[in-house]
PyMOL Python script that loads the backbone (N, CA, C, O; Angstrom):
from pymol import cmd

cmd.read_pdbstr("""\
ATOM      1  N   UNK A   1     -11.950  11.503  -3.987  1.00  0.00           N
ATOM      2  CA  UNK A   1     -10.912  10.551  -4.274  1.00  0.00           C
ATOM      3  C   UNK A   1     -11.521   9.157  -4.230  1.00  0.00           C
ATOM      4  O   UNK A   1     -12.176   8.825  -3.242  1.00  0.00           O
ATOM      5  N   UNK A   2     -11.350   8.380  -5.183  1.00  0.00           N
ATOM      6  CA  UNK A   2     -11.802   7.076  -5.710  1.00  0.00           C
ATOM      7  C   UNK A   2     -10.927   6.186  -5.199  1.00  0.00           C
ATOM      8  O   UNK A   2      -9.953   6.144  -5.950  1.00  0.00           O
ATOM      9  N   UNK A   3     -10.791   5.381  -4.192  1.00  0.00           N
ATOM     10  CA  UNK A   3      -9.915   4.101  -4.283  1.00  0.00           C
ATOM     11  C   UNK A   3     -10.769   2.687  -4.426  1.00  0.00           C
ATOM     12  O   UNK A   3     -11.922   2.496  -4.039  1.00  0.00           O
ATOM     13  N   UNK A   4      -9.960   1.826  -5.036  1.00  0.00           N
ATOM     14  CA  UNK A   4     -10.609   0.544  -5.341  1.00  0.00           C
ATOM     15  C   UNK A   4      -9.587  -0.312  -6.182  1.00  0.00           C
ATOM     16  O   UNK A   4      -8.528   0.107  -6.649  1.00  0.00           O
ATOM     17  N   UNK A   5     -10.147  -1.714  -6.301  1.00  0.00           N
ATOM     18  CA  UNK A   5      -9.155  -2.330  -6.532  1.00  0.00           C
ATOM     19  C   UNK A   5      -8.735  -3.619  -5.694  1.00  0.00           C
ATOM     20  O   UNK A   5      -9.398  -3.904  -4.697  1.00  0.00           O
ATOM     21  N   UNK A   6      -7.679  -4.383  -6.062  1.00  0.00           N
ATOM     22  CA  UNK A   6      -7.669  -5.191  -5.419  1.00  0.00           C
ATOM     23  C   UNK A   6      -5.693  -5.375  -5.431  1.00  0.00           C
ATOM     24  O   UNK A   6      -4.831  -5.071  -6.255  1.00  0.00           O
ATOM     25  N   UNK A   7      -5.661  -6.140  -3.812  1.00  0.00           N
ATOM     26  CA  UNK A   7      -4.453  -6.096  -3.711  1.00  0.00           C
ATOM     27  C   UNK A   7      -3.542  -7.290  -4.111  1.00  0.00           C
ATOM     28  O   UNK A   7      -3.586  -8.135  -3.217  1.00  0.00           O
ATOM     29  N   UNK A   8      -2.753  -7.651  -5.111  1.00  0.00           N
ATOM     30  CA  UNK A   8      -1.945  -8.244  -5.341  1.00  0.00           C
ATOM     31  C   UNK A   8      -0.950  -9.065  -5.064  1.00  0.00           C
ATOM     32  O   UNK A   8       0.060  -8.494  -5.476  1.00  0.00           O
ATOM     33  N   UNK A   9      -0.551 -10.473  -4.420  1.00  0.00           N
ATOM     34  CA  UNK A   9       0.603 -10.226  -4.146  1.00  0.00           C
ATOM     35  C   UNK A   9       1.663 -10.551  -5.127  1.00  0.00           C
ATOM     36  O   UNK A   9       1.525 -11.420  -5.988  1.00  0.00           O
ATOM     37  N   UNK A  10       2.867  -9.732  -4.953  1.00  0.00           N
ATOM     38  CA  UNK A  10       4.066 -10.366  -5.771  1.00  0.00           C
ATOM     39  C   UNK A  10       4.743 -11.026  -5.631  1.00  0.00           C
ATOM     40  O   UNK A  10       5.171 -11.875  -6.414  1.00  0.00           O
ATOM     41  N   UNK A  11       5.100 -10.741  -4.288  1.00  0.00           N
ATOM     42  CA  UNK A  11       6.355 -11.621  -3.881  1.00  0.00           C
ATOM     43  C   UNK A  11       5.466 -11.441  -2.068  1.00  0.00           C
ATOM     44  O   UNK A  11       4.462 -10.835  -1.694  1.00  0.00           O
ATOM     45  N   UNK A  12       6.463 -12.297  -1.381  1.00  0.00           N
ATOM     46  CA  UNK A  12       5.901 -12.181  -0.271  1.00  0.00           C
ATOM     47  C   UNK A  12       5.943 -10.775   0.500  1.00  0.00           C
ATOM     48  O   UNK A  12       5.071 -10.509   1.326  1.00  0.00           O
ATOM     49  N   UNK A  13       6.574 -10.236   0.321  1.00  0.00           N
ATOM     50  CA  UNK A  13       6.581  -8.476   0.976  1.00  0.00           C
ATOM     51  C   UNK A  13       6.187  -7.065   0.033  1.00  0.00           C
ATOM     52  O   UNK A  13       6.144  -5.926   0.497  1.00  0.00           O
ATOM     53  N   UNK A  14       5.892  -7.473  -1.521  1.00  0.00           N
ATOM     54  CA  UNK A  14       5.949  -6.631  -2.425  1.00  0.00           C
ATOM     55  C   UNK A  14       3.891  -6.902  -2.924  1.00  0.00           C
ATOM     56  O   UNK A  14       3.243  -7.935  -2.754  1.00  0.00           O
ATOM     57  N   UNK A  15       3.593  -6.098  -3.287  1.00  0.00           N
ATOM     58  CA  UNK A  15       2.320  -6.026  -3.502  1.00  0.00           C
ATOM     59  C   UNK A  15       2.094  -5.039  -4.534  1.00  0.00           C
ATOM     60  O   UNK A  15       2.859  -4.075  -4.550  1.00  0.00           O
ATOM     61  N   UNK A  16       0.971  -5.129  -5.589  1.00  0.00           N
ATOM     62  CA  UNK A  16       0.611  -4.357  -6.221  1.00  0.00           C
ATOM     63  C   UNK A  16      -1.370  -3.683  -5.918  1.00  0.00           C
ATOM     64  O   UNK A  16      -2.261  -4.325  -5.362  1.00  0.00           O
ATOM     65  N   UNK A  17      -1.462  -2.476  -6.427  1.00  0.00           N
ATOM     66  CA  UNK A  17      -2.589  -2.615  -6.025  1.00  0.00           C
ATOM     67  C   UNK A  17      -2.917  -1.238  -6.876  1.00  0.00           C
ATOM     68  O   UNK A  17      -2.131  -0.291  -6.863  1.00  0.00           O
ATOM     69  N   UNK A  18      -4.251  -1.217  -7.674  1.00  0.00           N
ATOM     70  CA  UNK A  18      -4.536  -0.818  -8.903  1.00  0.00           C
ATOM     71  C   UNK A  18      -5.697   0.278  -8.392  1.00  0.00           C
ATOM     72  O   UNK A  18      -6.795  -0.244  -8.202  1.00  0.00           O
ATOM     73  N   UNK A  19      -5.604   1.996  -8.094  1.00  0.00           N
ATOM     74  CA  UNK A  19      -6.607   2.479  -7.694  1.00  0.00           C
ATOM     75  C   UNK A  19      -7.031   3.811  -8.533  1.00  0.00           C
ATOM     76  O   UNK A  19      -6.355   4.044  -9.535  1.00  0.00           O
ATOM     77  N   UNK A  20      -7.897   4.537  -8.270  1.00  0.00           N
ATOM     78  CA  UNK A  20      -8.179   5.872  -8.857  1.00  0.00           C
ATOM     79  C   UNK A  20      -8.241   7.157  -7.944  1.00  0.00           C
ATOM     80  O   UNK A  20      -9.045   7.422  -7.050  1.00  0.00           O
ATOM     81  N   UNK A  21      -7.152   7.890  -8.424  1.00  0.00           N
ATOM     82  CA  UNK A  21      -6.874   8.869  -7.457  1.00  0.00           C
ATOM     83  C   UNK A  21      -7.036  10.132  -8.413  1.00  0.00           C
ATOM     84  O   UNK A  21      -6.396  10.282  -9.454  1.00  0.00           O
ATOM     85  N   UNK A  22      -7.989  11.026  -7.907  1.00  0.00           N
ATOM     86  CA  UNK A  22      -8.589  12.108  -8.482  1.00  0.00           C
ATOM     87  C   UNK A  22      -8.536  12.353  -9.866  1.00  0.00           C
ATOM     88  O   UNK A  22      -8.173  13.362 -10.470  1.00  0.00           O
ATOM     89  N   UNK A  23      -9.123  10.834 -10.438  1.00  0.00           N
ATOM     90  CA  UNK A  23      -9.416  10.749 -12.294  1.00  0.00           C
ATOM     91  C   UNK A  23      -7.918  10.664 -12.560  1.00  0.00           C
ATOM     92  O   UNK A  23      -7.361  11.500 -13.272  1.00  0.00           O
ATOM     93  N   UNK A  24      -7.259   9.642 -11.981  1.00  0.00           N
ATOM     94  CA  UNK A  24      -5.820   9.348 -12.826  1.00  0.00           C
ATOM     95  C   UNK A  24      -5.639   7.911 -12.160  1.00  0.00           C
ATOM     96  O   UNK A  24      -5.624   7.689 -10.950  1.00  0.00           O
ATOM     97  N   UNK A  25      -5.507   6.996 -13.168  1.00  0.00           N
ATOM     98  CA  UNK A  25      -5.481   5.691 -12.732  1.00  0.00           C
ATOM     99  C   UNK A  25      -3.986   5.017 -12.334  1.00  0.00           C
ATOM    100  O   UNK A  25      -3.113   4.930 -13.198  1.00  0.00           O
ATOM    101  N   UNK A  26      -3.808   4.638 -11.218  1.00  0.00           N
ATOM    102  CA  UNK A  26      -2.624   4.537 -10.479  1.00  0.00           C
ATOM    103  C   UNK A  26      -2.306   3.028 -10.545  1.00  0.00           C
ATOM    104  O   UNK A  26      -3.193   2.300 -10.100  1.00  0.00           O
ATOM    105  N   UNK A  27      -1.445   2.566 -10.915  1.00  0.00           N
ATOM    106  CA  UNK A  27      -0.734   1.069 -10.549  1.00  0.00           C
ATOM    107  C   UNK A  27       1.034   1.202  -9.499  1.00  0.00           C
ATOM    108  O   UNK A  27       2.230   1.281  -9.779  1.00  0.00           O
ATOM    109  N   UNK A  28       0.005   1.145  -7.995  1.00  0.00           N
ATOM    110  CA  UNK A  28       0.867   1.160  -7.400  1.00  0.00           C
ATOM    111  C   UNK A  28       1.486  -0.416  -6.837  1.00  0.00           C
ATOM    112  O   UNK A  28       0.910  -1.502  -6.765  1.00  0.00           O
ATOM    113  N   UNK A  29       2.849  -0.030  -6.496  1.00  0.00           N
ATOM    114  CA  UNK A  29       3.573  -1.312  -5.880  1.00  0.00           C
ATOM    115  C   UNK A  29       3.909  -0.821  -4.047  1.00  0.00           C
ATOM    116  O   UNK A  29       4.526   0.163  -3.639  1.00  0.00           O
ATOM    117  N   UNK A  30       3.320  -1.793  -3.351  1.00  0.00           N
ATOM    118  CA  UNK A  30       3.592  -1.142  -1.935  1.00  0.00           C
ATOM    119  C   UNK A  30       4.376  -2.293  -1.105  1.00  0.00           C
ATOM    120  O   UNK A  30       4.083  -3.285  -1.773  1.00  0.00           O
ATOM    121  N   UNK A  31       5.126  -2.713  -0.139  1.00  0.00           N
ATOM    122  CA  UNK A  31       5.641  -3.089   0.724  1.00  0.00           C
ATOM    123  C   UNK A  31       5.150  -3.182   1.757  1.00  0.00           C
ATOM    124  O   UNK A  31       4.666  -2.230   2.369  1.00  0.00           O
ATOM    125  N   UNK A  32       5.189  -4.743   2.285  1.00  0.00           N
ATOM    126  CA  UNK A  32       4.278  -4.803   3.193  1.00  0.00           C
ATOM    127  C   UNK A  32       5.423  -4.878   4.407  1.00  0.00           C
ATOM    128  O   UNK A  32       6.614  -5.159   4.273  1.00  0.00           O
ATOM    129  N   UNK A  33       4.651  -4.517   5.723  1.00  0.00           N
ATOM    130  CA  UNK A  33       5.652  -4.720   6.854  1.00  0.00           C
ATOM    131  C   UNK A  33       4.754  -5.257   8.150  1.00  0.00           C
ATOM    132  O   UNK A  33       3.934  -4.516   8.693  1.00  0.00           O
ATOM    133  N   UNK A  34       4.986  -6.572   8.571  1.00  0.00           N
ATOM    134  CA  UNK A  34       4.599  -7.108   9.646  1.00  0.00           C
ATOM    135  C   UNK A  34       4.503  -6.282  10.929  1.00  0.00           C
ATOM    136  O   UNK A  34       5.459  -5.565  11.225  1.00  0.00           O
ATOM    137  N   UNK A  35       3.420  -6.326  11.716  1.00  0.00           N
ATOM    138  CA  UNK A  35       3.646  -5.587  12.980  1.00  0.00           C
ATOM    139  C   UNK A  35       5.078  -6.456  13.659  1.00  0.00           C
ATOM    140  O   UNK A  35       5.501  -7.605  13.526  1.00  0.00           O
ATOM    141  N   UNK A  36       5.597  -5.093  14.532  1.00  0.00           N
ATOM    142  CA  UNK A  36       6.970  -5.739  15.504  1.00  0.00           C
ATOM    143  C   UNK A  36       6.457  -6.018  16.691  1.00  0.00           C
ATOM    144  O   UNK A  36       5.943  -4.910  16.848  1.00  0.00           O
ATOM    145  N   UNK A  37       6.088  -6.769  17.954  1.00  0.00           N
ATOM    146  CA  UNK A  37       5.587  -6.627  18.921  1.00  0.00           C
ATOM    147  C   UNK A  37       6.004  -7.666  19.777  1.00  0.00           C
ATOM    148  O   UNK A  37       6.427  -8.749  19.372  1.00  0.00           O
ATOM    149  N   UNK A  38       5.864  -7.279  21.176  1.00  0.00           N
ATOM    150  CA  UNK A  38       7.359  -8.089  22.322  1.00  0.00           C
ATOM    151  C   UNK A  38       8.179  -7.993  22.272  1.00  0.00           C
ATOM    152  O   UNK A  38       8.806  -9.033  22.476  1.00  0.00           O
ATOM    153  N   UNK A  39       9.040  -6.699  21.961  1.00  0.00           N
ATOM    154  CA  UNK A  39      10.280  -6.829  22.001  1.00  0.00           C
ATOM    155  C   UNK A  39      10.316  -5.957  23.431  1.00  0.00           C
ATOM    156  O   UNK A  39       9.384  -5.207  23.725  1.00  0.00           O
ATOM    157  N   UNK A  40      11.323  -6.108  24.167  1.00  0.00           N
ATOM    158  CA  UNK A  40      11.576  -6.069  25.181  1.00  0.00           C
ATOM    159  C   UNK A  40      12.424  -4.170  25.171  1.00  0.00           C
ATOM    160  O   UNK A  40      12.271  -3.349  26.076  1.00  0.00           O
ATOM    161  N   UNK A  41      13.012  -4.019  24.262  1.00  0.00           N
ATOM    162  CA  UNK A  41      13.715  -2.361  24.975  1.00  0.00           C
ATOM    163  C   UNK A  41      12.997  -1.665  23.494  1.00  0.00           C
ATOM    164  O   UNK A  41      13.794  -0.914  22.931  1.00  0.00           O
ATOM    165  N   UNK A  42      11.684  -1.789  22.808  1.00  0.00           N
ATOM    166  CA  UNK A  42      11.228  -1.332  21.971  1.00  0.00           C
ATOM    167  C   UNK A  42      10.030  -1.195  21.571  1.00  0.00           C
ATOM    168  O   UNK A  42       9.558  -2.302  21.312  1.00  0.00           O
ATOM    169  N   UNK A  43       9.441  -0.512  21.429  1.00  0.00           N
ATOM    170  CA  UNK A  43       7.708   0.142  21.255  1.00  0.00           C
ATOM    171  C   UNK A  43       7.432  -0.752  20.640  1.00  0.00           C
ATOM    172  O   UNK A  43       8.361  -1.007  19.875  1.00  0.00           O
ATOM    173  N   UNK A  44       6.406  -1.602  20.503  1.00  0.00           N
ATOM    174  CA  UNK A  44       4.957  -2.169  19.408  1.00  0.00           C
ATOM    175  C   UNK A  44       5.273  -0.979  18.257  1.00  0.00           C
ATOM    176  O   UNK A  44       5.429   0.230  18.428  1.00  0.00           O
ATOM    177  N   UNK A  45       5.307  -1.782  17.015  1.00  0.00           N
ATOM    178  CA  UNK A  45       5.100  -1.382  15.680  1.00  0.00           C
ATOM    179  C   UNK A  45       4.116  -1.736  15.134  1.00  0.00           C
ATOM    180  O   UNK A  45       4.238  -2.938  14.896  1.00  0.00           O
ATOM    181  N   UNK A  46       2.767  -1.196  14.635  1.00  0.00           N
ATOM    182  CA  UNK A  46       1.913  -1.741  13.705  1.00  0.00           C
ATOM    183  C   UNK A  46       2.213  -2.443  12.299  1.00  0.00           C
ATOM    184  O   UNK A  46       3.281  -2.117  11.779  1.00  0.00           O
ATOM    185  N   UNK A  47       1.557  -3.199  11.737  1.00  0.00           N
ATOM    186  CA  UNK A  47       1.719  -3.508  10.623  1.00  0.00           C
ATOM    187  C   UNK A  47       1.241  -2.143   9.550  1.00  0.00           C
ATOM    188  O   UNK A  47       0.332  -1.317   9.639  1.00  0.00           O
ATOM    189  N   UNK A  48       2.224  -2.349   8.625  1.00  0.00           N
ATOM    190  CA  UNK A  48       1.642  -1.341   7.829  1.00  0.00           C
ATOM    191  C   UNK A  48       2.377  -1.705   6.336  1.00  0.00           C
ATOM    192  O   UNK A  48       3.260  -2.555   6.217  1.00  0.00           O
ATOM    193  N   UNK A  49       1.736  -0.747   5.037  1.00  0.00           N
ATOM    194  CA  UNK A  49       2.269  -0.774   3.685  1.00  0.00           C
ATOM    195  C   UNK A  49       3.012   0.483   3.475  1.00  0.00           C
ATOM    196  O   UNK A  49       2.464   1.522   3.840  1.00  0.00           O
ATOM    197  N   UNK A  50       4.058   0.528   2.996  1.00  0.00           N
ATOM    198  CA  UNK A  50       4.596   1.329   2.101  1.00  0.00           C
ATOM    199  C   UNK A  50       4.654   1.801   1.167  1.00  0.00           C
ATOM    200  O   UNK A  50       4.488   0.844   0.410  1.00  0.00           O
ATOM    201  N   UNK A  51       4.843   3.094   0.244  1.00  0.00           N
ATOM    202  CA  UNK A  51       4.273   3.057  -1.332  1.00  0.00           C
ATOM    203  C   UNK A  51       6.173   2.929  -1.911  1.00  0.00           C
ATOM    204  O   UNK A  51       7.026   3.774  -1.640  1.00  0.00           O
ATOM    205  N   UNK A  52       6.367   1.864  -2.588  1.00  0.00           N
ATOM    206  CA  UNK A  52       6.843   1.996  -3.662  1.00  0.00           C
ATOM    207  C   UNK A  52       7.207   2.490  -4.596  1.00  0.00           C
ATOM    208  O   UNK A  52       8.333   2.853  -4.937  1.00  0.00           O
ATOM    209  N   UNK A  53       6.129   2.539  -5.138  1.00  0.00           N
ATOM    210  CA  UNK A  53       6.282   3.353  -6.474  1.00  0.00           C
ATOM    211  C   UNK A  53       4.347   3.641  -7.226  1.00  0.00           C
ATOM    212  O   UNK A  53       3.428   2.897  -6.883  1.00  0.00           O
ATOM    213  N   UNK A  54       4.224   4.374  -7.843  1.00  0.00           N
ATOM    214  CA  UNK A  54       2.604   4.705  -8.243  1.00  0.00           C
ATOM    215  C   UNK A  54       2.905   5.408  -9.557  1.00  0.00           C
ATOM    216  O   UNK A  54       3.187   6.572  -9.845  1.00  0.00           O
ATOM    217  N   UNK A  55       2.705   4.012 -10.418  1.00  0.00           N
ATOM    218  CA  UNK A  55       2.796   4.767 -11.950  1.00  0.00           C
ATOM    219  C   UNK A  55       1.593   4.998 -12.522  1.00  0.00           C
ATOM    220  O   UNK A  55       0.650   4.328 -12.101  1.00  0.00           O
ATOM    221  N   UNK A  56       1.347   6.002 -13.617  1.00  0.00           N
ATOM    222  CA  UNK A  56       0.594   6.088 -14.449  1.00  0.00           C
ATOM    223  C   UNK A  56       1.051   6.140 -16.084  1.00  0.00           C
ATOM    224  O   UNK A  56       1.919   7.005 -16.200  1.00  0.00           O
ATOM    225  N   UNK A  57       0.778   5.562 -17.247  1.00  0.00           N
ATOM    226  CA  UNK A  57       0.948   5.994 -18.298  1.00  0.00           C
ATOM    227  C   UNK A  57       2.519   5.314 -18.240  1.00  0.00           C
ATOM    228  O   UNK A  57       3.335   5.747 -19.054  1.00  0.00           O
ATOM    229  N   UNK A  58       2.926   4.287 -17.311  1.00  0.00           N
ATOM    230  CA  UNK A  58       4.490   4.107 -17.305  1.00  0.00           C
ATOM    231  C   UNK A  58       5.312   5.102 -17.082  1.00  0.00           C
ATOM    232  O   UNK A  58       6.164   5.391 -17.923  1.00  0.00           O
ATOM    233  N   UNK A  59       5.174   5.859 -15.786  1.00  0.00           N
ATOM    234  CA  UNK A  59       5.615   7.026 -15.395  1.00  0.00           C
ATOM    235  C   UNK A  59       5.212   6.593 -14.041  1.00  0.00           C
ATOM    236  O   UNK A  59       4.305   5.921 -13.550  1.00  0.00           O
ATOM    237  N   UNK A  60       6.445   7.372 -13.557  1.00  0.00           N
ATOM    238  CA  UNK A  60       6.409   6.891 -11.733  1.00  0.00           C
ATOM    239  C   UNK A  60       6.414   8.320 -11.136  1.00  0.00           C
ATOM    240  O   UNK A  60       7.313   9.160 -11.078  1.00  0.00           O
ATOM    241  N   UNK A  61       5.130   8.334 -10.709  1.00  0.00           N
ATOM    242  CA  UNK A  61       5.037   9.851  -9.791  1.00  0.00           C
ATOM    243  C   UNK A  61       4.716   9.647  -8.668  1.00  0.00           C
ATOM    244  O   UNK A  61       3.995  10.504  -8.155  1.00  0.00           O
ATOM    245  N   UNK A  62       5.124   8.415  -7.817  1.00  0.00           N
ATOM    246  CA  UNK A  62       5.276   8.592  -6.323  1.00  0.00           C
ATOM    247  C   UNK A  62       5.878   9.673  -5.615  1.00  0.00           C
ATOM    248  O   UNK A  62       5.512   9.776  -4.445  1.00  0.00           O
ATOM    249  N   UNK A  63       6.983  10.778  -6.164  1.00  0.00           N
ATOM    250  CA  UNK A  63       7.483  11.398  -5.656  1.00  0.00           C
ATOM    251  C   UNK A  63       6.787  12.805  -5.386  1.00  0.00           C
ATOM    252  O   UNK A  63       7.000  13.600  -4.470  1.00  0.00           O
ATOM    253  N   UNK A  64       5.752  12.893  -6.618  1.00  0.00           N
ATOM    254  CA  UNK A  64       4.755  13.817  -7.038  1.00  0.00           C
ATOM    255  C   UNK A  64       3.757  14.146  -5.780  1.00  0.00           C
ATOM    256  O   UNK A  64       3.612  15.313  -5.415  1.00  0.00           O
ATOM    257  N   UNK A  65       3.020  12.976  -5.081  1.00  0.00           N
ATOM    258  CA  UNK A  65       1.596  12.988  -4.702  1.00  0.00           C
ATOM    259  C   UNK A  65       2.061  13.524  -3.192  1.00  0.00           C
ATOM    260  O   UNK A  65       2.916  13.012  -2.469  1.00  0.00           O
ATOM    261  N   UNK A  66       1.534  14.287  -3.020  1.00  0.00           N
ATOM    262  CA  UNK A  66       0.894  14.535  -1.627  1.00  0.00           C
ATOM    263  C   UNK A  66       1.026  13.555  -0.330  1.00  0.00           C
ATOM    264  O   UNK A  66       0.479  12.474  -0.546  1.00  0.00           O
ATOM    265  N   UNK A  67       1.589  13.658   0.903  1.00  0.00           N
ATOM    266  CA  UNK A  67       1.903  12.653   2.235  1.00  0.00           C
ATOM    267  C   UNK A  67       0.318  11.996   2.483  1.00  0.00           C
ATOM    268  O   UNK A  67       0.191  10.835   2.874  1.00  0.00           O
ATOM    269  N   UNK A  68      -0.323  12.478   2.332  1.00  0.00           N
ATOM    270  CA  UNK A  68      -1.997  12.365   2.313  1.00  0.00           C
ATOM    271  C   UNK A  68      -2.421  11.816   1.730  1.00  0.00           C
ATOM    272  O   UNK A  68      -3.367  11.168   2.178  1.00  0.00           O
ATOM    273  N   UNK A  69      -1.949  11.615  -0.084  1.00  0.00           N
ATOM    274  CA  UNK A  69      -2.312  10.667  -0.171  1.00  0.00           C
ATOM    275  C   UNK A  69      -1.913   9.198  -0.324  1.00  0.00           C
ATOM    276  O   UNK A  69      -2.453   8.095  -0.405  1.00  0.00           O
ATOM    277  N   UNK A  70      -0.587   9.794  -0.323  1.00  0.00           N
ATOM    278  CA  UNK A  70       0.406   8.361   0.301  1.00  0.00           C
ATOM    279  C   UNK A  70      -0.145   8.022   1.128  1.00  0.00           C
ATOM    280  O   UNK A  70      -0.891   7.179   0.628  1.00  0.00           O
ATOM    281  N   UNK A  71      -0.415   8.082   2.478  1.00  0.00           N
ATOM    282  CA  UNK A  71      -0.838   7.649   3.524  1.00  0.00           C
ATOM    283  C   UNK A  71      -2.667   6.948   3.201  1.00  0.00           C
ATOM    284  O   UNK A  71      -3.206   5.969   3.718  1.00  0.00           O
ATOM    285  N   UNK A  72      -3.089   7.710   2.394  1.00  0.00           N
ATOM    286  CA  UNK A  72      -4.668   6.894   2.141  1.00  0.00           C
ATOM    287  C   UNK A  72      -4.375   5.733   1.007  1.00  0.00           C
ATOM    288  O   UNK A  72      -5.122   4.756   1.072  1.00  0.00           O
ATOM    289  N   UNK A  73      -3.428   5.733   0.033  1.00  0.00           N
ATOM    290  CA  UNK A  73      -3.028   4.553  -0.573  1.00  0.00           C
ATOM    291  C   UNK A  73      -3.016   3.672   0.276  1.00  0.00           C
ATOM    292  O   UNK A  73      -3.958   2.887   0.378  1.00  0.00           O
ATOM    293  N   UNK A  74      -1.990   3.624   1.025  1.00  0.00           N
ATOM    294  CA  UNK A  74      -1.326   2.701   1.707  1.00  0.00           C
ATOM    295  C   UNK A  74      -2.501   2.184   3.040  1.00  0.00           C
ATOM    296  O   UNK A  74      -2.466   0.999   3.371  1.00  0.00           O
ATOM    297  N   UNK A  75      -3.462   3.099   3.717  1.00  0.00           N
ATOM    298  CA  UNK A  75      -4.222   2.124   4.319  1.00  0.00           C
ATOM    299  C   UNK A  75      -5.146   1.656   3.616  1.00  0.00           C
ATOM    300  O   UNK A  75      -5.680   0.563   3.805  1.00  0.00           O
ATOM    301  N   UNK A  76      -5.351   2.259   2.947  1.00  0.00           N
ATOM    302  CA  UNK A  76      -6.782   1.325   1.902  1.00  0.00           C
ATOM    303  C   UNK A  76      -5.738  -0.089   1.320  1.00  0.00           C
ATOM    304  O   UNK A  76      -5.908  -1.174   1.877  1.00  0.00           O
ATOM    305  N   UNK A  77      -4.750   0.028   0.259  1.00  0.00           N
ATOM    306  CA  UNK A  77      -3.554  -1.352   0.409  1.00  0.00           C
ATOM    307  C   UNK A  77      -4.150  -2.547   2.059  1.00  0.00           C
ATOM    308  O   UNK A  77      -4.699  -3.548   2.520  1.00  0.00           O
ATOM    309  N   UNK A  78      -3.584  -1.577   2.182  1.00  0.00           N
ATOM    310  CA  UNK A  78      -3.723  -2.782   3.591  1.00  0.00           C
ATOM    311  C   UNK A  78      -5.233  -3.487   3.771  1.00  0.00           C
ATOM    312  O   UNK A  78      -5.472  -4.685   3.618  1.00  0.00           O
ATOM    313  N   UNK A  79      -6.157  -2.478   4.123  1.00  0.00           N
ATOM    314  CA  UNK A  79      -7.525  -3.201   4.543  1.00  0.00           C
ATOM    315  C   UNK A  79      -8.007  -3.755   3.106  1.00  0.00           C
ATOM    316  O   UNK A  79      -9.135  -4.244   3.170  1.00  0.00           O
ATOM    317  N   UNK A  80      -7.662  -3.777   2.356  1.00  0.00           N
ATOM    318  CA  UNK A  80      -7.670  -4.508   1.028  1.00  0.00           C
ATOM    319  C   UNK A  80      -7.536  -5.605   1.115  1.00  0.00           C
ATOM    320  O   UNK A  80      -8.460  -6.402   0.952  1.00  0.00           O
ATOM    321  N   UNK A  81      -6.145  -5.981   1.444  1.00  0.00           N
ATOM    322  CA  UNK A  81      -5.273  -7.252   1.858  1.00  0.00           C
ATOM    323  C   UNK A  81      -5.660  -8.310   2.968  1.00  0.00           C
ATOM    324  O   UNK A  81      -5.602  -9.537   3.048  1.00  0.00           O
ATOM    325  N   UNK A  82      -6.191  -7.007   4.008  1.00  0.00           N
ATOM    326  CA  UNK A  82      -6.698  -8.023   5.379  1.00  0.00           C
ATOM    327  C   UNK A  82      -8.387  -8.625   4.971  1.00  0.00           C
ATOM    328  O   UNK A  82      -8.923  -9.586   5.522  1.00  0.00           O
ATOM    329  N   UNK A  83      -8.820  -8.024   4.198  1.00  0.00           N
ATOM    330  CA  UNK A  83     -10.643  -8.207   3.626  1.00  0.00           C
ATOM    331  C   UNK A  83     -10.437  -9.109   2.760  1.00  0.00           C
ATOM    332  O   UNK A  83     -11.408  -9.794   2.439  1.00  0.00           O
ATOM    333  N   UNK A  84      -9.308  -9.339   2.220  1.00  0.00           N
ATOM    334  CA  UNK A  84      -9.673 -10.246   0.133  1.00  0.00           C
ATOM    335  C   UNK A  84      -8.239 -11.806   0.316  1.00  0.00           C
ATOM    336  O   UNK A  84      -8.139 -12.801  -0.402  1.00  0.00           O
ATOM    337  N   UNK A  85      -7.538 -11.479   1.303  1.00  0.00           N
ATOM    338  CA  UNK A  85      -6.686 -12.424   1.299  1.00  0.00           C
ATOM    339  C   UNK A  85      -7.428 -13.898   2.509  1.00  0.00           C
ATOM    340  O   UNK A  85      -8.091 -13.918   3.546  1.00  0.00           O
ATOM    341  N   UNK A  86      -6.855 -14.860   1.645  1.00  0.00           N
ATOM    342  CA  UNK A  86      -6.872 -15.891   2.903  1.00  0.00           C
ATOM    343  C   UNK A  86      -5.936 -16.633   3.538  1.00  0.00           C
ATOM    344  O   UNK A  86      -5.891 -17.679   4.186  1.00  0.00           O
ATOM    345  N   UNK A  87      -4.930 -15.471   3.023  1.00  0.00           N
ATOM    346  CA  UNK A  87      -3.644 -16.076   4.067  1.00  0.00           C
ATOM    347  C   UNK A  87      -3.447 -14.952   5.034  1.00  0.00           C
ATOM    348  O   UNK A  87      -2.781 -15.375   5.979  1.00  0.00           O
ATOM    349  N   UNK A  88      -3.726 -13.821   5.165  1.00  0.00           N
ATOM    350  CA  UNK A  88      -4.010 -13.218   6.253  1.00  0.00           C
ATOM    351  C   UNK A  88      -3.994 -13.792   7.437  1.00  0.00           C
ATOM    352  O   UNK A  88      -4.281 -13.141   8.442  1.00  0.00           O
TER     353      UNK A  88
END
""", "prot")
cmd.dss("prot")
cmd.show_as("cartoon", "prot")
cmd.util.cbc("prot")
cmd.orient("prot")
């Protein structure tokens, strides 16, 4: 599995980010979410991305892919974001 690419932003919580997932080229949109932390009757939340949506060909098969590789989208998204941004 190929990821690469660079992360986008759109809006301040919406992100795009352009990768290759087993020879099918993906233009995904992910959601970003701030870590939660100090809150007083509630666990530390990490920061993390969400997948959106992951089209190919103008076709949205986020619903298609595998939790696995949702989950490797979305941290590669992120360390993308924290490596290439300078508002980080």
């Amino acid at each position: 599995m190929a990821l690469g690419g660079m992360v986008v932003s759109m809006t301040p919580d919406l992100y795009q980010f352009n990768c290759e997932v087993e020879g099918v080229e993906l233009q995904c949109k992910l959601e970003y979410e701030p870590a939660e932390e100090n809150y007083p009757d509630a666990p530390d939340i990490e920061e993390c991305m969400n997948l959106v949506n992951a089209t190919t060909n103008g076709v949205d098969i986020a619903h298609l892919l595998m939790q696995s590789l949702v989950d490797h989208i979305c941290e590669s998204a992120l360390e993308d974001m924290k490596e290439n941004s300078n508002d980080y």
